[in-house]
DOMAR-101118 format. One record per residue (C-alpha): residue in three letters; z negated, y negated, x. Coordinates in steps of 0.2 Angstrom, whole numbers, plus 5000, padded with zeros to 4 digits. Each point is the difference from the previous one (the first is absolute). Example, Ala and Ser with C-alpha at 12.3 -4.5 7.8 and 13.67 -1.06 7.14 Angstrom:
! DOMAR-101118
> Ala;4961;5022;5062 .
> Ser;5003;4983;5006 .
This chain:
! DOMAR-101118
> Unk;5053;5086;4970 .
> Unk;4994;5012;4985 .
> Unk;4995;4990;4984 .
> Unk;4991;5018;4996 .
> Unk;4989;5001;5014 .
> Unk;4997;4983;5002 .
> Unk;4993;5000;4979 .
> Unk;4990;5018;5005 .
> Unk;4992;4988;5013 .
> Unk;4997;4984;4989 .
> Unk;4993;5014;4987 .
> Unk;4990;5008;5011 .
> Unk;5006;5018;5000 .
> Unk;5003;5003;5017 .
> Unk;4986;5003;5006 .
> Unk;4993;5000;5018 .
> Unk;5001;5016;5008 .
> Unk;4982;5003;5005 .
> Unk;4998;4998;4981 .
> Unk;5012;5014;4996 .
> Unk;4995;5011;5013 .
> Unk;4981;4998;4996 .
> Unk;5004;5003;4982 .
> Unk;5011;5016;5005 .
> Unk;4984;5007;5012 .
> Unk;4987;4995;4984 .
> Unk;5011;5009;4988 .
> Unk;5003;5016;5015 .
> Unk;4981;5000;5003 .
> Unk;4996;5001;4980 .
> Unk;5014;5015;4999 .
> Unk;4993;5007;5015 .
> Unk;4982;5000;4992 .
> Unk;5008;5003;4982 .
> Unk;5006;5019;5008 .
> Unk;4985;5004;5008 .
> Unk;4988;4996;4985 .
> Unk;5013;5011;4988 .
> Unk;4998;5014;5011 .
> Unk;4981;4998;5005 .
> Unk;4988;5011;4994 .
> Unk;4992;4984;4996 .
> Unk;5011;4997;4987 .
> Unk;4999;5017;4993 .
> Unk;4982;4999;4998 .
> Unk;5000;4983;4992 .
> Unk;5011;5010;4987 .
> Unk;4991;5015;4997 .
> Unk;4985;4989;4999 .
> Unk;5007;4987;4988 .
> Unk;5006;5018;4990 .
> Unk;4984;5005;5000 .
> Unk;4990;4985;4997 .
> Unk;5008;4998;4984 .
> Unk;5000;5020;4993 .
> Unk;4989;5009;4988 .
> Unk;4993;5011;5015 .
> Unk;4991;4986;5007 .
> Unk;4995;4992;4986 .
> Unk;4991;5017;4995 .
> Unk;4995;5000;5015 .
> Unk;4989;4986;5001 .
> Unk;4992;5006;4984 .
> Unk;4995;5016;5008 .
> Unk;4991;4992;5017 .
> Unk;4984;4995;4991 .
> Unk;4998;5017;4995 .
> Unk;4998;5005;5018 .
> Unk;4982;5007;5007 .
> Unk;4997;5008;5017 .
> Unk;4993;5017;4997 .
> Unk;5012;5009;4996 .
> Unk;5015;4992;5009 .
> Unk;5009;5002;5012 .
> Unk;4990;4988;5014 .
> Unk;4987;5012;4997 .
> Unk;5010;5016;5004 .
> Unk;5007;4992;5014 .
> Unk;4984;4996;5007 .
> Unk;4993;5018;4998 .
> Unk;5016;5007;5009 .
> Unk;4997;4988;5013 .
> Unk;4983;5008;5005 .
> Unk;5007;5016;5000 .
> Unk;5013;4997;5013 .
> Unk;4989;4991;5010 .
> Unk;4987;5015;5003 .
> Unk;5015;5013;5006 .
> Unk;4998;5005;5019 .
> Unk;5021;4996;5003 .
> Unk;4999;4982;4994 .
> Unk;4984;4998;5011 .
> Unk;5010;5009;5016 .
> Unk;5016;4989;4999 .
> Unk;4988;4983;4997 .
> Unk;4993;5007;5018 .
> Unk;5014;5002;5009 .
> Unk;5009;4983;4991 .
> Unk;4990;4990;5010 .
> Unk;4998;5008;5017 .
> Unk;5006;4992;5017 .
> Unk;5013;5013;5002 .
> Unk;5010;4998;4984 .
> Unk;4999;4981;5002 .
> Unk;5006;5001;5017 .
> Unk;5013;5013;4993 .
> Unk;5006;4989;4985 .
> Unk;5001;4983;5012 .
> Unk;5013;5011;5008 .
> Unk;5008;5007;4986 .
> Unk;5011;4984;4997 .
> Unk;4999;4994;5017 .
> Unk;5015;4992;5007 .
> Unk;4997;5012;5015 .
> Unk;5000;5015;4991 .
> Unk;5015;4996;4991 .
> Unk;5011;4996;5016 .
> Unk;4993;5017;5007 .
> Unk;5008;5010;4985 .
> Unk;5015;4990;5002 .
> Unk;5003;5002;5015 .
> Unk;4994;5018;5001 .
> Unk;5011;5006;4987 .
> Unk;5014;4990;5009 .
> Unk;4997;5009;5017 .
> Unk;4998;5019;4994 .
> Unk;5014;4999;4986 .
> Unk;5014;4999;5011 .
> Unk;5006;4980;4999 .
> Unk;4991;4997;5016 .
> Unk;5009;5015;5009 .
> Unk;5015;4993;4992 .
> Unk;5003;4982;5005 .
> Unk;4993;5006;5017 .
> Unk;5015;5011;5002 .
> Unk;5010;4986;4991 .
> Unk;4996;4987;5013 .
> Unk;5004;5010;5016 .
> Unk;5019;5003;4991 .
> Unk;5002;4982;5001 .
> Unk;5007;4998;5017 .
> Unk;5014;4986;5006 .
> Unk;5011;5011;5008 .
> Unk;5013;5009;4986 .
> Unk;4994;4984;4989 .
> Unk;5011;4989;4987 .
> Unk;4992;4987;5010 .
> Unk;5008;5006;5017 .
> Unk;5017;5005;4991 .
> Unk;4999;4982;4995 .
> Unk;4999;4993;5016 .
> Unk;5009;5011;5009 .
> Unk;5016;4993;4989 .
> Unk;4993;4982;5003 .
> Unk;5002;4999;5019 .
> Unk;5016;5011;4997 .
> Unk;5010;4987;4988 .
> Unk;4990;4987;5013 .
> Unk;5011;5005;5015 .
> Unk;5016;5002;4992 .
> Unk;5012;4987;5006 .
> Unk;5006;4992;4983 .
> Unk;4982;4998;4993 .
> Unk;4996;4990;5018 .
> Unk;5017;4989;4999 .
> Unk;4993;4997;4981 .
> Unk;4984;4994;5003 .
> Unk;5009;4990;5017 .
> Unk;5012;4989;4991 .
> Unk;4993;4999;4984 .
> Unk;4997;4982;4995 .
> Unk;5003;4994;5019 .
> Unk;5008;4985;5004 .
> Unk;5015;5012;5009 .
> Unk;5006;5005;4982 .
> Unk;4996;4984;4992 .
> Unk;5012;4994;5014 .
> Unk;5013;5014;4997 .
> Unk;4998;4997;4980 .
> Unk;5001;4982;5001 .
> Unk;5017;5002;5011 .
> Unk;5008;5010;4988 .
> Unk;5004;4988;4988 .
> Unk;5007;4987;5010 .
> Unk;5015;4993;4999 .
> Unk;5002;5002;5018 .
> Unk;4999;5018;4998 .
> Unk;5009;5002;4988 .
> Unk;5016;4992;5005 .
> Unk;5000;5010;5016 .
> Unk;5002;5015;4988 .
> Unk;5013;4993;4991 .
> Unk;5008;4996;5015 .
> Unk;4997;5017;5008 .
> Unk;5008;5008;4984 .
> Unk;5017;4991;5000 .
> Unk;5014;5001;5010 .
> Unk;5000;4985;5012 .
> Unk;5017;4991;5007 .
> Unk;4994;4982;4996 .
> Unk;4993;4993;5019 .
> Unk;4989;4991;4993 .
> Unk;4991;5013;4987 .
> Unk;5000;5012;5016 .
> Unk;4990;4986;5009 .
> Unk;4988;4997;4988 .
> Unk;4997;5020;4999 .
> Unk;5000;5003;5019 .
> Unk;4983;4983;4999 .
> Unk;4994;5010;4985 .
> Unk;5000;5018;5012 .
> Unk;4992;4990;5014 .
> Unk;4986;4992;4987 .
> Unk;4982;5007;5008 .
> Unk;4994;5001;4983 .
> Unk;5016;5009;4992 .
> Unk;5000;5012;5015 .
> Unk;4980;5003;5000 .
> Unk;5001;5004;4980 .
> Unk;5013;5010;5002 .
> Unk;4991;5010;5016 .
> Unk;4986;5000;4988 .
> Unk;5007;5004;4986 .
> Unk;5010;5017;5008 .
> Unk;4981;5005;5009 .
> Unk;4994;5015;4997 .
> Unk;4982;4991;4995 .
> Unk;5006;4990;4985 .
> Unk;5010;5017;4997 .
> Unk;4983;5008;4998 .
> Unk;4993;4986;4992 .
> Unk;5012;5001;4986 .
> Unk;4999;5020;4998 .
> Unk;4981;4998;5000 .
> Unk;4997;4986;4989 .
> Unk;5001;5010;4983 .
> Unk;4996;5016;5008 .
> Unk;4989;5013;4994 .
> Unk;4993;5002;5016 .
> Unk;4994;4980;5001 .
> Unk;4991;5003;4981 .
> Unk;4991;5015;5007 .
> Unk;4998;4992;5016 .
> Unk;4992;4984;4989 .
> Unk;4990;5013;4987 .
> Unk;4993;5009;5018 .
> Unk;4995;4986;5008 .
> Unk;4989;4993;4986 .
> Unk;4993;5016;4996 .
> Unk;4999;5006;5021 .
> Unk;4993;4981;5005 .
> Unk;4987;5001;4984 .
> Unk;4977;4999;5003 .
> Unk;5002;5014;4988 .
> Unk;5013;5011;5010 .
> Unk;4991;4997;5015 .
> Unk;4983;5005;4993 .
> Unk;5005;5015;4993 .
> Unk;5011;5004;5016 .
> Unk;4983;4996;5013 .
> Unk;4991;5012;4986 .
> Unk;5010;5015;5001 .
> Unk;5000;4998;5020 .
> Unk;4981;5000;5000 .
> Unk;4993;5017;5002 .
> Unk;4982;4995;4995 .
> Unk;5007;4995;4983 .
> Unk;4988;5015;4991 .
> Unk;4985;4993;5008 .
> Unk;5004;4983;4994 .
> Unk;5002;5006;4980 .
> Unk;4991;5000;4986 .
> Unk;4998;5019;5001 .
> Unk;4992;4999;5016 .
> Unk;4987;4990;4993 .
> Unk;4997;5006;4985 .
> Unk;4999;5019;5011 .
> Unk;4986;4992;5011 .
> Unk;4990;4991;4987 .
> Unk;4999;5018;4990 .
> Unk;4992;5009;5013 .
> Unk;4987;4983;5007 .
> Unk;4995;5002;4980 .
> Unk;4998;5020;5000 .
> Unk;4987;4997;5015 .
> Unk;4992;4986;4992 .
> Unk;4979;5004;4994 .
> Unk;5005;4995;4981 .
> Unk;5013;5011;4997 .
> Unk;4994;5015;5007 .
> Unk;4984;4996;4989 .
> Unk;5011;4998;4984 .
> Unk;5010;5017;5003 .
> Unk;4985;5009;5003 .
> Unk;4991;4992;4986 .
> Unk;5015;5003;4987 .
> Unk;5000;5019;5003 .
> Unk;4980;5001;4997 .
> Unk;4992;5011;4984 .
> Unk;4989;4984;4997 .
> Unk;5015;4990;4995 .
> Unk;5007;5012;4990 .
> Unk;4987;5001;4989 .
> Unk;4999;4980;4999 .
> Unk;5017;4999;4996 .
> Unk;4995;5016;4985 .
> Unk;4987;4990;4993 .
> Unk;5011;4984;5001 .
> Unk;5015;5005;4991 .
> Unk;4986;5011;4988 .
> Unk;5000;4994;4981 .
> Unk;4980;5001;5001 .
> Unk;5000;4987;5013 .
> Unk;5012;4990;4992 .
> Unk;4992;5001;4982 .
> Unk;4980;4995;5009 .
> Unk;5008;4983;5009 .
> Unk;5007;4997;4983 .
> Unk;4984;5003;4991 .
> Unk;4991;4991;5014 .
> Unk;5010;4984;5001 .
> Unk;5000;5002;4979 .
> Unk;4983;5002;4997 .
> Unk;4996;4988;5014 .
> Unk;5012;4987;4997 .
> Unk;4993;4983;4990 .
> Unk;5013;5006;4985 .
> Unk;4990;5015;4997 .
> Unk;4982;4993;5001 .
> Unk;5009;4987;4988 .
> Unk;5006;5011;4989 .
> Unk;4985;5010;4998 .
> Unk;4991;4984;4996 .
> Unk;5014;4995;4988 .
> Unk;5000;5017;4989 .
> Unk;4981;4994;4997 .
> Unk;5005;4983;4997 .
> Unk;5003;4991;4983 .
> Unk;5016;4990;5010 .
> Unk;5008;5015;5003 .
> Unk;5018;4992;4998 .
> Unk;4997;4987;5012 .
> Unk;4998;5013;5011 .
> Unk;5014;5011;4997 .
> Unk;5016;5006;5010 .
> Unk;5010;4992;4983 .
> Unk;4991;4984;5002 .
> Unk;5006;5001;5020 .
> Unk;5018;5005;4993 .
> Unk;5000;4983;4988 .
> Unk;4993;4988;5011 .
> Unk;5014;5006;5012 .
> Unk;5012;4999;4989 .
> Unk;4995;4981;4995 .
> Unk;4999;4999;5020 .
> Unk;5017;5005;5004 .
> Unk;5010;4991;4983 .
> Unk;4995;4985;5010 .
> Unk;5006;5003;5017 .
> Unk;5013;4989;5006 .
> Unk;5015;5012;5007 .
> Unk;4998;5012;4982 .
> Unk;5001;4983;4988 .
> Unk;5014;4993;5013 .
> Unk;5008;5019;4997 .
> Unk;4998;5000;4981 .
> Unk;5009;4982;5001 .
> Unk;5016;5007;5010 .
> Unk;4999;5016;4989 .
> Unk;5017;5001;4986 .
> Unk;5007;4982;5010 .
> Unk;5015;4998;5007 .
> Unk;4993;4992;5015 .
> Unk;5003;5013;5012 .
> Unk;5019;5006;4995 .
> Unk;5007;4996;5016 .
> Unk;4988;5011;5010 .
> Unk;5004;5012;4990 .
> Unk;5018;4999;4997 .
> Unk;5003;4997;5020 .
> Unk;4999;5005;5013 .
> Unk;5001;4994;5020 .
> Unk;5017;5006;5007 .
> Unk;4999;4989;5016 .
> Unk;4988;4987;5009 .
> Unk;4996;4992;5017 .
> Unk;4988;4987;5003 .
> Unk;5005;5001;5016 .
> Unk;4982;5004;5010 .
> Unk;4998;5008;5015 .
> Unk;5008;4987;5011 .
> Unk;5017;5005;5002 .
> Unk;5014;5007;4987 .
> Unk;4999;5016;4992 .
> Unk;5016;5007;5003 .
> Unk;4998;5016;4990 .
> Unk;5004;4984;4986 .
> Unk;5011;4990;5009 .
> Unk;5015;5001;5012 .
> Unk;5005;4985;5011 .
> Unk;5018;5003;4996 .
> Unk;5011;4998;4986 .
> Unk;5004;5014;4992 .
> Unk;5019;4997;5002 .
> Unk;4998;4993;5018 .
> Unk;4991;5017;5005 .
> Unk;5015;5008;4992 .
> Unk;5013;4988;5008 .
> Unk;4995;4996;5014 .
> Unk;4985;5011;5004 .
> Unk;4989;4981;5004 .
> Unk;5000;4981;4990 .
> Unk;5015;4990;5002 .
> Unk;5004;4983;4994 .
> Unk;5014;4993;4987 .
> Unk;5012;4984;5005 .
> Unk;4991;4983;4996 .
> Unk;4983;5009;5006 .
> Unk;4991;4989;5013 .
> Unk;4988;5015;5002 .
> Unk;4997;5019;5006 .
> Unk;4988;5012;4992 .
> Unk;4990;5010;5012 .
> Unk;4994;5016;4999 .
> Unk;4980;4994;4997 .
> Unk;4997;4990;5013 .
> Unk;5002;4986;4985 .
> Unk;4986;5008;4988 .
> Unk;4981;4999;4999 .
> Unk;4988;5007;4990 .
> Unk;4985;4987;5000 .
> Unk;4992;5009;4984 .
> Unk;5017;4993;4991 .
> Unk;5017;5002;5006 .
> Unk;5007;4985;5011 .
> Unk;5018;5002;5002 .
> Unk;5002;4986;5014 .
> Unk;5016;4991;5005 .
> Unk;5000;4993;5017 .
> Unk;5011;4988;5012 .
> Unk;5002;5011;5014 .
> Unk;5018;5006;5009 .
> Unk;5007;5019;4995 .
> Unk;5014;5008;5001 .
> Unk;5005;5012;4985 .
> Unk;5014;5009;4989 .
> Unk;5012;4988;4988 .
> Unk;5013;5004;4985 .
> Unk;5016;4995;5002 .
> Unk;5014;5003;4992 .
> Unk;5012;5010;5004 .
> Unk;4992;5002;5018 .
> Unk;4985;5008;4992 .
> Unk;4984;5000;5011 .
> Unk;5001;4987;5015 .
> Unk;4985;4995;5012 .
> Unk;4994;4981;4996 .
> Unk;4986;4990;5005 .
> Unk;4988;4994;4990 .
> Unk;4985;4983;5002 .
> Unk;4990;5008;4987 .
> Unk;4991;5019;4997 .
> Unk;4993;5004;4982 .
> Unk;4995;5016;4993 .
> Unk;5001;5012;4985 .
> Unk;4994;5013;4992 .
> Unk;5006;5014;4986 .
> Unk;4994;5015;4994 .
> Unk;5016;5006;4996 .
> Unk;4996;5017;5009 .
> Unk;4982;5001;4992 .
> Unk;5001;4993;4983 .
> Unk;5012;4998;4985 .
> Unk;4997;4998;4982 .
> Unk;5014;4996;4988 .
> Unk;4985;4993;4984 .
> Unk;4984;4993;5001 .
> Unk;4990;4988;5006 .
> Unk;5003;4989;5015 .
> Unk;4989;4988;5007 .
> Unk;4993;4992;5018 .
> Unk;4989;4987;5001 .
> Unk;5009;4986;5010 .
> Unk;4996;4986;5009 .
> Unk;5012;4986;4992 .
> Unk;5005;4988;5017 .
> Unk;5019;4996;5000 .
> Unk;5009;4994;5016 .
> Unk;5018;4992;4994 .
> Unk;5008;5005;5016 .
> Unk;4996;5019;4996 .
> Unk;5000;5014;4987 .
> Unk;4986;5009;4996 .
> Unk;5000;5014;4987 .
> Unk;4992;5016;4990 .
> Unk;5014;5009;4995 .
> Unk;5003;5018;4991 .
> Unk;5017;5008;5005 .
> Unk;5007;5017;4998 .
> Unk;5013;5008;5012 .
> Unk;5010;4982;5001 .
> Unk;4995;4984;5001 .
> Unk;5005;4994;4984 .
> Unk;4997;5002;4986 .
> Unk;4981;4995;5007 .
> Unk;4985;4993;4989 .
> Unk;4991;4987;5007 .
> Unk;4980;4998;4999 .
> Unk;5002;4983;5011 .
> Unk;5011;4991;5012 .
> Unk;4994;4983;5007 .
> Unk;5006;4990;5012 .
> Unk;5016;4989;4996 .
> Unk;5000;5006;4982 .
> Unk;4984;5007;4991 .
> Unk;5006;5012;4987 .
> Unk;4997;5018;4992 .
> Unk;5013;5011;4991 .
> Unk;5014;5010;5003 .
> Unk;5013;5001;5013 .
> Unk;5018;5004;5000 .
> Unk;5016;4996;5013 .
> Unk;5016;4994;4996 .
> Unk;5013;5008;5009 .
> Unk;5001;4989;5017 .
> Unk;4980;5006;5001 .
> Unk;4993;4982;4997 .
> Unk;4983;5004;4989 .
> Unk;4995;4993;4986 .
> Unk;4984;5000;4990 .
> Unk;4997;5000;4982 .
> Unk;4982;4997;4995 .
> Unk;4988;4986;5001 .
> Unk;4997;4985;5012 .
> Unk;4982;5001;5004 .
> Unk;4997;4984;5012 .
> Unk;4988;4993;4991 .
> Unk;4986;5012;5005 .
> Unk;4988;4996;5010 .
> Unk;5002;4999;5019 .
> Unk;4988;5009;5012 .
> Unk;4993;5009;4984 .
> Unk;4998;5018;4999 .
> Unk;5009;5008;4983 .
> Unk;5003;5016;4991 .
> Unk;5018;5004;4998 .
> Unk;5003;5014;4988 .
> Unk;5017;5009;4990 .
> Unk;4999;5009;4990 .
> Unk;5017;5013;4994 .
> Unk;5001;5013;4987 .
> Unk;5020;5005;5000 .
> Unk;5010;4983;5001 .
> Unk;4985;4991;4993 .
> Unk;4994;4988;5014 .
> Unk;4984;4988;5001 .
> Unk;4992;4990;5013 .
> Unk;4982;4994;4999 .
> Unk;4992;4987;5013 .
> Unk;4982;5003;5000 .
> Unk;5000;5009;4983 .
> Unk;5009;4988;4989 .
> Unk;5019;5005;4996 .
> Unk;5013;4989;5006 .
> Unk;5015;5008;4999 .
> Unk;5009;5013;4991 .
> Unk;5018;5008;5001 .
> Unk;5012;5017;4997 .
> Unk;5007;5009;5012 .
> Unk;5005;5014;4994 .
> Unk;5009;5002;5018 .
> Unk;4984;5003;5011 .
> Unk;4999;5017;4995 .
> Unk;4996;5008;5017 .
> Unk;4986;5001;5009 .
> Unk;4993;4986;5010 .
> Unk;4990;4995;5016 .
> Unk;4992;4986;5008 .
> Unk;5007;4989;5013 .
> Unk;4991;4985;5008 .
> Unk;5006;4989;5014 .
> Unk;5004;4983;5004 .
> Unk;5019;4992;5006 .
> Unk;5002;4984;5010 .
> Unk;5014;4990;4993 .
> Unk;5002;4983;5009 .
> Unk;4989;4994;5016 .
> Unk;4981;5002;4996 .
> Unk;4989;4984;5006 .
> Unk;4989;5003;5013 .
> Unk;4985;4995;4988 .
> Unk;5002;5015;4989 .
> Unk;5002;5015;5011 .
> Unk;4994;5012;4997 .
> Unk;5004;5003;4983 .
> Unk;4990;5011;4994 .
> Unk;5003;5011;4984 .
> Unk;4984;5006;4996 .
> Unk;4997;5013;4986 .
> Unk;4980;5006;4995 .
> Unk;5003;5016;4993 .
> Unk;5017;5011;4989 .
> Unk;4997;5012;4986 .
> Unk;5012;5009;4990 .
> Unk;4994;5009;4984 .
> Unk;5009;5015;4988 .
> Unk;4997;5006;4985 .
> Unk;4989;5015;4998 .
């Protein structure tokens, strides 16, 4: 037990999680809206109008308004250009044509969703594409195909004698017979007796039962057959690993798919091409786009498109919403108007500026503005995470394997003392969190022994791992999971950071029979040991943040944002992944299984 972690709890400092990760999305959200305001035009105003609120031009300004009158200005010019425009015959013309039944017909189908997919698929048919994956399509026959190669070699390596005595003895009770016979004593004093020089009666006795044994004369009519000759030969052949990769691949939905595809010989009318080739020419026919090519090419419309793009017609719908607009009638009341700065664009422009200085998100923005509050965004970045959506594991992140099992032995194997296997997956969920389940349940697997090396074992228990030692390594920064803290004495649990061996290795958590963080090492018969912190008086079945810390050999550990720990190391100079997993070390009750590890969510940061 931690006398540390047990004050941080008396005191109050760590705190629940759900506080912490409210607190961290609050203070996200705030940075979040602190970078939009500073690079909103809304900001930029408020500026330039707080700039200008408080210069010598406005202030002058407002000095001159009441000065104003309307003969003279520039209402009044405005108006008199107005009635000008509005008597020329090419203004009158395009108002004509603007709101005839043709041109609304014509610009209903401008935009139109049908129009557009005729264009598309117009300019897809007659430059080439369509000619293209036509021809494309008719190459793609079965006969010459990798596909036929493939299985050509399949049913080849199928009939071929070895790769059928294989799959014929392989784990059958006939060569667990034959195995099991060869390493009895039975057999082997008739080979010792076979291999010596007989003259006492009673040795050439004993051979001469030991010859007529039915089981010494059916191992050895076995063991000189031709069957369990090919057997052997095949066993680590080249041909049975081709044959294996063949069959998967040959045997596959996808293999047959793509095989029944390149057989078919109405595959073109069946594509996208096809399609897209007979919806073009049902829309060429159709009554509204015969109308709209027609319509396009007319002089009419040309000369509405003059007028429209015309400065003349953009300078009357200027003037005419201007001079019809409530602002002007309001202003040419206002320059006859003693109040004449209640109604002025300044006065608009200090009212806003009062407006906006009390908005909530630009007072909140001025608040954060010269802190220090937001140095982490700022100084981090996100170098890895998973929250492990999606219902099953990304394994662009994660590999099943660890990295020196992979490299070993090409799969998971156990160590002497493990009453468990690690499968390849079959142990790992993804239920919007990780669950790394350890369950009672029969398996065979691989185990380390010395000096045998790898030897098959049987297991009672299956658990799982994962690593992201082929995805992700980062030798400083910040390492921390959210991690649900549930020990099970008869097993270990851990979050732990390793480079290419497995020690030295920091741990972020282990729990189980000990609760501990800190940093691993092995003596040199391999027993590990760990020198940290004992963390069992956490919490059980509650959710915390574990996080380390490491610049250099400068270590720290934080549990829900309050330090607990921290060390130098200055020989943890590599870089590091993550490896998760649970080890069954004595018999598990069945009240406990599964045992579930369960992690909410991993991030790793860097400095920017």
């Amino acid at each position: 037990m931690s006398f540390k972690i047990f004050s941080l709890q008396l005191l109050g400092k760590i705190k629940p999680v759900e506080k912490i990760e409210i607190q961290r999305k609050n203070l996200w959200d705030d940075y979040q809206e602190f970078l939009q305001v500073e690079n909103s035009d809304e900001l930029k105003e408020y500026l330039d109008l707080e700039k200008y609120i408080q210069s010598a031009e406005f202030i002058n300004r407002k000095k001159q308004i009441q000065q104003l009158k309307f003969k003279g200005s520039e209402e009044e010019k405005l108006l008199n250009e107005f009635e000008q425009l509005k008597k020329s015959g090419h203004i009158k013309k395009y108002f004509k044509l603007k709101d005839s039944p043709q041109l609304k017909r014509f610009e209903s189908l401008k935009n139109s969703d049908k129009l557009k997919e005729y264009r598309k698929l117009k300019e897809y048919v007659e430059n080439g594409n369509f000619s293209k994956e036509k021809e494309e399509m008719h190459r793609l026959v079965f006969r010459g195909s990798g596909e036929q190669n493939r299985e050509k070699e399949y049913n080849k390596l199928k009939k071929q004698p070895g790769i059928k005595a294989y799959f014929e003895l392989h784990q059958s009770e006939t060569l667990k017979r034959h195995d099991a016979i060869s390493h009895t004593e039975k057999l082997k004093k008739y080979l010792e007796l076979k291999n010596l020089p007989l003259t006492d009666k009673e040795k050439k006795h004993e051979l001469k039962n030991l010859h007529n044994d039915s089981e010494i004369k059916g191992y050895l009519k076995f063991e000189h057959s031709k069957k369990l000759k090919l057997y052997r030969e095949t066993a680590d052949s080249y041909n049975l690993k081709r044959f294996e990769e063949l069959k998967v691949e040959v045997e596959s939905e996808v293999f047959k798919k793509r095989v029944d595809f390149l057989k078919d010989k109405k595959k073109f009318e069946k594509t996208e091409a096809f399609k897209k080739w007979s919806r073009f020419k049902e829309l060429a026919s159709s009554d509204d786009v015969k109308f709209f090519m027609k319509f396009e090419k007319s002089p009419l419309l040309e000369n509405y498109y003059k007028v429209s793009d015309s400065a003349d017609l953009k300078r009357f719908n200027e003037l005419n919403s201007r001079i019809t607009s409530e602002e002007f009638l309001k202003r040419k009341a206002y320059l006859e108007d003693s109040k004449k700065w209640e109604k002025s664009e300044e006065y608009v422009k200090e009212e806003k500026y009062l407006e906006m200085k009390k908005r909530p998100h630009l007072v909140k923005y001025f608040k954060y503005k010269g802190t220090d509050a937001f140095d982490f965004f700022t100084g981090w970045e996100v170098s890895f995470e998973d929250a492990f959506q999606g219902g099953k594991l990304n394994t662009e992140k994660w590999a099943t394997q660890a990295p020196w099992a992979e490299k070993s032995l090409g799969r998971n194997y156990s160590m002497p003392g493990d009453l468990h296997v690690y499968t390849n997956g079959e142990n790992i969920k993804c239920e919007s969190k990780l669950v790394i389940e350890t369950r009672r349940e029969n398996a065979n697997g691989m185990v380390w022994k010395m000096p045998a090396g790898f030897v098959p074992a049987e297991f009672e228990y299956t658990s799982g791992l994962v690593s992201t030692g082929n995805s992700f390594r980062q030798e400083d920064g910040i390492f921390e999971a959210k991690i649900k803290f549930n020990p099970v004495k008869e097993t270990v649990s851990s979050f732990v950071l390793q480079g290419e061996k497995s020690h030295p290795g920091i741990y972020l958590l282990e729990m189980g029979a000990k609760n501990r963080i800190g940093v691993s090492s092995a003596n040199e018969k391999g027993k590990l040991t760990i020198n940290g912190l004992d963390i069992s008086n956490l919490k059980k079945g509650k959710w915390y943040i574990f996080t380390l810390e490491k610049s250099g050999g400068t270590l720290i550990w934080k549990i829900n944002d309050s330090e607990v720990l921290k060390m130098e190391d200055r020989h943890i100079d590599f870089p590091l992944h993550i490896n998760l997993f649970t080890l069954v070390i004595i018999p598990i009750p069945g009240n406990k299984l599964p045992v579930r590890f369960q992690v909410d969510w991993v991030k790793c940061y860097k400095k920017i």
